[in-house]
C-alpha positions in Angstrom: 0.0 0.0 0.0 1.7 3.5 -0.8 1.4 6.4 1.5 -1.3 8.3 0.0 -3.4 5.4 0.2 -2.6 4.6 3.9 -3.1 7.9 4.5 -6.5 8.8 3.4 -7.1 5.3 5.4 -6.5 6.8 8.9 -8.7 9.1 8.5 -12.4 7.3 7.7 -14.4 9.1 9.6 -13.1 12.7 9.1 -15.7 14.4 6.7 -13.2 17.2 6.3 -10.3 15.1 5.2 -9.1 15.4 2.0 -11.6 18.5 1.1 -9.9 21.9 1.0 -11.4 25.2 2.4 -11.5 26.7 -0.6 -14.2 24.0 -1.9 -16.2 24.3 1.6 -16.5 27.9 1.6 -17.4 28.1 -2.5 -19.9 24.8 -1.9 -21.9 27.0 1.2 -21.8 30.2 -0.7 -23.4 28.0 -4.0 -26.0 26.1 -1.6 -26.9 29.1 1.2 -25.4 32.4 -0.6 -23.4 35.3 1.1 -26.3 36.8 2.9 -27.5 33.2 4.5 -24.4 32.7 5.4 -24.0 36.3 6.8 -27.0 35.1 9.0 -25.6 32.2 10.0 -22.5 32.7 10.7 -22.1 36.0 12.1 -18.9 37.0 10.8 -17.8 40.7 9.0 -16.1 38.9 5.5 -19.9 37.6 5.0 -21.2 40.9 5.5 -18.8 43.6 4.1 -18.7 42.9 0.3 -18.1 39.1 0.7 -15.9 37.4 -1.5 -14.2 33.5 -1.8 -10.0 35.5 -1.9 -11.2 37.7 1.5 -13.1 35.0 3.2 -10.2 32.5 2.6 -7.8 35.1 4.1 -9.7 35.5 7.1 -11.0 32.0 7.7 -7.4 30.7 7.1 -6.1 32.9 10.5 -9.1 32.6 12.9 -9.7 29.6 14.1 -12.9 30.0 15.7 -14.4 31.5 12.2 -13.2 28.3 10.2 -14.6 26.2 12.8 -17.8 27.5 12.3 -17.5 27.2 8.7 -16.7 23.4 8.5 -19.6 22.7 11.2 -22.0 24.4 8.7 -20.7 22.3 6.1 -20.5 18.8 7.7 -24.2 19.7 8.4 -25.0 20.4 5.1 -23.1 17.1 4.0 -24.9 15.1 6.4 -28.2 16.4 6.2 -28.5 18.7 9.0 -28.9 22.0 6.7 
C-alpha cells in the first residue's frame, strides 16, 4: 500500500479530510449564498462585500471563524442543513 493510500485510510471518519477550504466555503456560498451565510455565521467577510479571496484570508487565521464554517458544512453534508 503507498502512503497516499494509507493515508487517506486513517482518517475514515473525518468528513473534512481530504476536502480543502476553498471547496467548503465556495460549496456553502453556492448552496446558502453570502447573505445566508451572513445570518448564520455572524462573521464581517460575509457581510462587508463578501468574497471567496477575502473570506479564505480570514477563515485561514481565525480559528474560531473556520470552525464555524466546517460545522455548517458537515451539516450540510450530512443532512442537518
Amino acid at each position: 500500500m503507498d502512503k497516499k493510500n494509507n493515508h487517506k485510510q486513517s482518517q475514515p471518519n473525518n468528513p473534512l479530510h481530504g476536502v480543502k477550504l476553498i471547496d467548503i466555503l465556495e460549496l456553502l456560498v453556492e448552496h446558502y449564498g453570502w447573505e445566508e451565510m451572513a445570518r448564520r455565521i455572524n462573521i464581517n467577510c460575509f457581510k462587508n462585500d463578501p468574497s471567496i479571496k477575502s473570506s479564505l484570508k480570514f477563515l485561514r487565521r481565525t480559528p474560531w471563524a473556520r470552525d464555524k464554517v466546517e460545522r455548517l458544512y458537515i451539516n450540510l453534508m450530512t443532512g442537518g442543513g
